[in-house]
FIBA-790032 format. One record per residue (C-alpha): x, y, z; residue in three letters. Coordinates in nm, 3 decimals, decimal comma. Layout:
<nodes>
+---------+---------+---------+-------+
!    east !   north !      up ! domar !
+---------+---------+---------+-------+
!       X !       Y !       Z !   Ala !
...
+---------+---------+---------+-------+
</nodes>
This chain:
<nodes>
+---------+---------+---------+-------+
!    east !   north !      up ! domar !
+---------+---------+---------+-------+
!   0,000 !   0,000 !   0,000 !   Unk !
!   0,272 !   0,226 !   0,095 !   Unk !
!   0,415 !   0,181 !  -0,269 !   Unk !
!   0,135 !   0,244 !  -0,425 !   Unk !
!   0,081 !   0,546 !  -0,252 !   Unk !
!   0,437 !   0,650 !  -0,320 !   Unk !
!   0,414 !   0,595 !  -0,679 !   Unk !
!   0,060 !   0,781 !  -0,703 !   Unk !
!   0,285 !   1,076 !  -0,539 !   Unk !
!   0,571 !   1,045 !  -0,762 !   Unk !
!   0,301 !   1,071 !  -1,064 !   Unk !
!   0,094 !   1,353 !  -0,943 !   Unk !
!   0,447 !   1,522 !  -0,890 !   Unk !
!   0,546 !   1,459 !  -1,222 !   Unk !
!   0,255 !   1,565 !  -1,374 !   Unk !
!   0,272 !   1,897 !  -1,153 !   Unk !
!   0,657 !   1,959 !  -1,297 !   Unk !
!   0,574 !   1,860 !  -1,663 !   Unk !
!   0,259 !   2,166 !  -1,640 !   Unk !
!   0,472 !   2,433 !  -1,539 !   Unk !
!   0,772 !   2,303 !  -1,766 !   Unk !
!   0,461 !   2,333 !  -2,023 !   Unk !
!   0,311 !   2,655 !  -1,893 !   Unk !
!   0,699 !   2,856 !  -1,916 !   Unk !
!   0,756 !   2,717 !  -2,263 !   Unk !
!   0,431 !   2,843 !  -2,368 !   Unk !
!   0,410 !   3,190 !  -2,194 !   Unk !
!   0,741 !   3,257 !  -2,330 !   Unk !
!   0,620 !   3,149 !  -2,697 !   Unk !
!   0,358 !   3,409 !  -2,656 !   Unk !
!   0,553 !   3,682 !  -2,529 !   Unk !
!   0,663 !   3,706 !  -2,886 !   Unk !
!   0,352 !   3,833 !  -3,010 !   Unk !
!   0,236 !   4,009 !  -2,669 !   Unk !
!   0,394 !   4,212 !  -2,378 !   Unk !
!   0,072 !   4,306 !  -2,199 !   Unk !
!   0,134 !   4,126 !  -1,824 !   Unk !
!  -0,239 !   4,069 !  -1,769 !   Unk !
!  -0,339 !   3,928 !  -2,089 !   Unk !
!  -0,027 !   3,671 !  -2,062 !   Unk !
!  -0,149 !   3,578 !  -1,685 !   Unk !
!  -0,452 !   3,547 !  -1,744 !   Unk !
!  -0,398 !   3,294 !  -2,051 !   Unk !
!  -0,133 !   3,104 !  -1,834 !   Unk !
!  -0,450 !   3,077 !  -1,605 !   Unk !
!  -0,658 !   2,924 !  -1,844 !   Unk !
!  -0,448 !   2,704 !  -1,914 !   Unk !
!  -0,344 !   2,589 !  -1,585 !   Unk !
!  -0,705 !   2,557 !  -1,522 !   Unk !
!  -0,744 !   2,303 !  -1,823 !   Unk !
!  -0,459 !   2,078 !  -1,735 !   Unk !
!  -0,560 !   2,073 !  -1,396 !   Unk !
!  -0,894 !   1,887 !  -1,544 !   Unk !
!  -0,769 !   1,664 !  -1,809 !   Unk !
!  -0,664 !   1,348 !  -1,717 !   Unk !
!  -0,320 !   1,324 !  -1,943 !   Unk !
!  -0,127 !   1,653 !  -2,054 !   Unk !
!  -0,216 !   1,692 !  -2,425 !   Unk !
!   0,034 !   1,646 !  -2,688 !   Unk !
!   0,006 !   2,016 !  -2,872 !   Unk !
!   0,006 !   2,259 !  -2,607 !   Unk !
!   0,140 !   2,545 !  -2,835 !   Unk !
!  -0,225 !   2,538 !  -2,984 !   Unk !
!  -0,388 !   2,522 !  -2,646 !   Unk !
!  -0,190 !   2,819 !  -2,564 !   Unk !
!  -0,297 !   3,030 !  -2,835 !   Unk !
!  -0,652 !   2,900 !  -2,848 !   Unk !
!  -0,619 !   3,019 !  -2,432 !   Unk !
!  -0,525 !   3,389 !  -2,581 !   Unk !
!  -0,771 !   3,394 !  -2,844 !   Unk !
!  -1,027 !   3,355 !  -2,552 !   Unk !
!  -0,866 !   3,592 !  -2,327 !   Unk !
!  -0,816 !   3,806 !  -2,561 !   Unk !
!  -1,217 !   3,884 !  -2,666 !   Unk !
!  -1,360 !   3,907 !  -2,299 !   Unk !
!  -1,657 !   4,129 !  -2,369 !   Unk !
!  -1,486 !   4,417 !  -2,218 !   Unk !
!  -1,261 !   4,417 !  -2,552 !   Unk !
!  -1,591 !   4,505 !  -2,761 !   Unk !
!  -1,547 !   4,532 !  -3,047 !   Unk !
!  -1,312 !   4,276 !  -3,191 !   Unk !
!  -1,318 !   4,271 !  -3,522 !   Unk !
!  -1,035 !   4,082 !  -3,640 !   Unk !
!  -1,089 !   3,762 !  -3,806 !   Unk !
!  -0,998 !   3,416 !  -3,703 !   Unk !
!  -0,818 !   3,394 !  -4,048 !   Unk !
!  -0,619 !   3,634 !  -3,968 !   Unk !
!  -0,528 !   3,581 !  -3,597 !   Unk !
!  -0,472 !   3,222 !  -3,728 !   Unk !
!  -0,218 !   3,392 !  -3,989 !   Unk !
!  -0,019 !   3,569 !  -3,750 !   Unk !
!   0,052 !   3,231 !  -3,533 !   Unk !
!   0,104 !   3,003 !  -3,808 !   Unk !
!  -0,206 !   2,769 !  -3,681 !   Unk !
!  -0,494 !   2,606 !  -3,911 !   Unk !
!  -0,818 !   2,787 !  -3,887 !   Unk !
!  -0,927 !   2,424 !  -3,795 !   Unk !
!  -0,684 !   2,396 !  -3,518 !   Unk !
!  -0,756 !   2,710 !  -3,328 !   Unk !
!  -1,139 !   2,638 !  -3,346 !   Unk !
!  -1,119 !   2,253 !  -3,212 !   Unk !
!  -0,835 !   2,383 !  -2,926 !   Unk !
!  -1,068 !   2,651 !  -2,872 !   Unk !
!  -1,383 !   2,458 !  -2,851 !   Unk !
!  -1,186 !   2,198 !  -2,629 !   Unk !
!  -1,115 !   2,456 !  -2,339 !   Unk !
!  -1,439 !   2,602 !  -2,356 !   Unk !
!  -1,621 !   2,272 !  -2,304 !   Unk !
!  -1,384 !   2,154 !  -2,029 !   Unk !
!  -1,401 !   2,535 !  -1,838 !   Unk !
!  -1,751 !   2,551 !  -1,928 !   Unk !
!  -1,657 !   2,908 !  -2,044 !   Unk !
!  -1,980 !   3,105 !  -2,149 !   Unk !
!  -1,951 !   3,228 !  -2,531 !   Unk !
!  -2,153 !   3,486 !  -2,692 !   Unk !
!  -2,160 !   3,614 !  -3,041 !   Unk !
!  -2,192 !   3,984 !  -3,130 !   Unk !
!  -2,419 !   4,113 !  -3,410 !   Unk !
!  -2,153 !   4,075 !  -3,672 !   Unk !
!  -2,125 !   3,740 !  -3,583 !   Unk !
!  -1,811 !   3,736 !  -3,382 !   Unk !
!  -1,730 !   3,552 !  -3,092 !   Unk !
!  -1,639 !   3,691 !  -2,741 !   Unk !
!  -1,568 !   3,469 !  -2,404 !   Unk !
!  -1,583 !   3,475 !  -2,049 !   Unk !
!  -1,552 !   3,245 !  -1,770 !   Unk !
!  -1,942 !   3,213 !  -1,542 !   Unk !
!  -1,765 !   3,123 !  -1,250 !   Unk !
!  -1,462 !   3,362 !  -1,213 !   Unk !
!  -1,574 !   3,710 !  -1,400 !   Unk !
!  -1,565 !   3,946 !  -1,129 !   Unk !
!  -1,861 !   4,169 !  -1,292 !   Unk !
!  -2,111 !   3,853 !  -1,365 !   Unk !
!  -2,029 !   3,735 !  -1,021 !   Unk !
!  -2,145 !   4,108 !  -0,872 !   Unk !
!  -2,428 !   4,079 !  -1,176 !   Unk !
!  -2,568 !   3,721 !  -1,025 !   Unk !
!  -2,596 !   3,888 !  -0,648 !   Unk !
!  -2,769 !   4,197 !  -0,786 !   Unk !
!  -2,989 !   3,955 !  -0,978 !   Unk !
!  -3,092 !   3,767 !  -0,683 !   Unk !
!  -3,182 !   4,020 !  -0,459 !   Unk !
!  -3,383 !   4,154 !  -0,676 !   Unk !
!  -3,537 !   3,855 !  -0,736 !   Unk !
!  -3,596 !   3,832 !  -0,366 !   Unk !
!  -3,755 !   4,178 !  -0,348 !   Unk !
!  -4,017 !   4,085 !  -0,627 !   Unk !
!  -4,104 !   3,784 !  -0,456 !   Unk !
!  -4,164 !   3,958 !  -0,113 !   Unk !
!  -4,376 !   4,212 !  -0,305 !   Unk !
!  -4,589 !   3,938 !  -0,426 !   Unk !
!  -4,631 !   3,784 !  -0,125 !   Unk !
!  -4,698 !   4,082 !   0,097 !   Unk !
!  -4,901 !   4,302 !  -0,132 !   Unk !
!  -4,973 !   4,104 !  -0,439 !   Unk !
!  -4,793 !   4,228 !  -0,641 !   Unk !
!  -4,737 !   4,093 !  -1,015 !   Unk !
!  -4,400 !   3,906 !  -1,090 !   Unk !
!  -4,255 !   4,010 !  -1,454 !   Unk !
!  -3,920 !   3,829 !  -1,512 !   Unk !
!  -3,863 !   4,010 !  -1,833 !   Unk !
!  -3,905 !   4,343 !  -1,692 !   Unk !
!  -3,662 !   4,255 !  -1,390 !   Unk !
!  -3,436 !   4,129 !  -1,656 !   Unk !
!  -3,486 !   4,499 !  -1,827 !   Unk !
!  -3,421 !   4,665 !  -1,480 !   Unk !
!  -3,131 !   4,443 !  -1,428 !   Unk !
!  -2,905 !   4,473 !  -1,755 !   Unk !
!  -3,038 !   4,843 !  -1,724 !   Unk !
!  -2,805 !   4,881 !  -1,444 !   Unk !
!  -2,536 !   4,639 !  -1,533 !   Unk !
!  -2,473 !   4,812 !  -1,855 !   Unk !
!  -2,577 !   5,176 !  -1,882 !   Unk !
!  -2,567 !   5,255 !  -1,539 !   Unk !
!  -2,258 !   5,112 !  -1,405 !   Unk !
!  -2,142 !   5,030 !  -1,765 !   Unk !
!  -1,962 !   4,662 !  -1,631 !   Unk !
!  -2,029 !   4,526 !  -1,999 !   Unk !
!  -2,020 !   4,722 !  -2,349 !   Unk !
!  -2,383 !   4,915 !  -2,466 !   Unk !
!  -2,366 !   4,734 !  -2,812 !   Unk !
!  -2,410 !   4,347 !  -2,612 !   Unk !
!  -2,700 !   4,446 !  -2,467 !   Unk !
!  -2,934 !   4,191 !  -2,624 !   Unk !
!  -2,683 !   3,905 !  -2,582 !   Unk !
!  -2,642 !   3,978 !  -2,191 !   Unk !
!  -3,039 !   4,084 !  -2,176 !   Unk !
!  -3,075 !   3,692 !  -2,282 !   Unk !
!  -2,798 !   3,553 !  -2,035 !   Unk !
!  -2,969 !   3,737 !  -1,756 !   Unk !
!  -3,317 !   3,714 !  -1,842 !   Unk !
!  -3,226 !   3,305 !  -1,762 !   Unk !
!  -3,064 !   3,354 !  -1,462 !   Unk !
!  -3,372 !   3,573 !  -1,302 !   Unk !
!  -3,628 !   3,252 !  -1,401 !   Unk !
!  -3,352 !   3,030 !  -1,273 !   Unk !
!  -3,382 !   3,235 !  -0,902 !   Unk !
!  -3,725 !   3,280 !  -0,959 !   Unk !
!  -3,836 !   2,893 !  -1,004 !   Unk !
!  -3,666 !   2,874 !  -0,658 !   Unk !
!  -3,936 !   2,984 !  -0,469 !   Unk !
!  -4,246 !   2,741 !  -0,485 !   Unk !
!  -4,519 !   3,013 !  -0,465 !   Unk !
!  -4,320 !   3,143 !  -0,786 !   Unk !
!  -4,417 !   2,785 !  -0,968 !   Unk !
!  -4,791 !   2,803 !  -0,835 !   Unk !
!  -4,816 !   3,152 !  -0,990 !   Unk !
!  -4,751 !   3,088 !  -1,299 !   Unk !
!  -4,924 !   2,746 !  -1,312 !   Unk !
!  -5,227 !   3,003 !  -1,186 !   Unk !
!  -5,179 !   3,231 !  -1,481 !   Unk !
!  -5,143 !   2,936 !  -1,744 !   Unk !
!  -5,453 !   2,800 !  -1,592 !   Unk !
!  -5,634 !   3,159 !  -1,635 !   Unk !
!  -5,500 !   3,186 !  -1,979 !   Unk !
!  -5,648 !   2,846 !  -2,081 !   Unk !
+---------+---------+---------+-------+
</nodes>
């Protein structure tokens, strides 16, 4: 047993030396192409993240590492982003094909939220890390619970859609935490996450099984 346990030590240790062997090698790759200290952390991150959840270090990590920029590098905040995925590909001397599966690959395995603007292109940000959708999710709920208190104390109407509208109001043009021109594409992230605090409550439920029954 004690063998066993040593070896599963010895692995775990290589494994931890091989990923930040990996990580250097490929920070250092991309401080060719950028110098900006936050945007090369933050992709280091990302990856560090991702081979902290796969089960064997992948063989290509040079693509992983600038699929991890790409993402970092169109957070919403960076609106707009117009450059094309031919051309990033271009300037790193990786298949169009490449970048999308390595892409695609940490998104699934970070569960990274995507979004497309209305020209189609994509921007990226991680759910359970952004500092701003973090601070966006606790506004959201308590004003979820206020709506719920109104409608239990004086009967008041619940209208997810127009907390939604009250909500992104805020979040966007008030304390401007995302850009003005993803309004509709955040308007639809959040308009989830109010039903999603919302079909919490049980009286919530009976409402609107009330007003489908009225409907009918």
């Amino acid at each position: 047993m004690l063998e066993l346990i040593h070896e599963s030590e010895e692995f775990l240790n290589t494994k931890e030396r091989i990923t930040v062997d990996l990580m250097k090698d490929g920070r250092d790759f991309l401080e060719n192409f950028e110098k900006n200290h936050a945007i090369l952390k933050e992709t280091t991150a990302i990856i560090y993240r991702f081979f902290k959840r796969c089960d064997k270090l992948p063989q290509n990590t040079f693509k992983l590492f600038i699929a991890a920029y790409f993402i970092v590098s169109r957070h919403p905040k960076a609106f707009p982003m117009h450059d094309s995925k031919e051309n990033f590909c271009q300037k790193f001397g990786i298949k169009l094909s490449a970048l999308e599966y390595s892409v695609r690959r940490i998104e699934e395995v970070l569960k990274l939220k995507k979004i497309l603007d209305d020209k189609n292109y994509p921007y990226y940000f991680d759910p359970q890390r952004d500092l701003y959708f973090q601070l966006v999710k606790k506004i959201a709920e308590s004003k979820v619970e206020a709506a719920m208190m109104n409608f239990l104390i004086n009967h008041q109407p619940i209208n997810s859609q127009i907390i939604a509208e009250e909500l992104i109001s805020e979040v966007i043009f008030e304390k401007k935490w995302y850009p003005e021109e993803l309004f509709r594409q955040f308007f639809e992230i959040l308009h989830v996450i109010i039903e999603d605090f919302l079909f919490n409550y049980e009286e919530y439920q009976e409402y609107i099984q009330l007003q489908h029954m009225y409907l009918i």
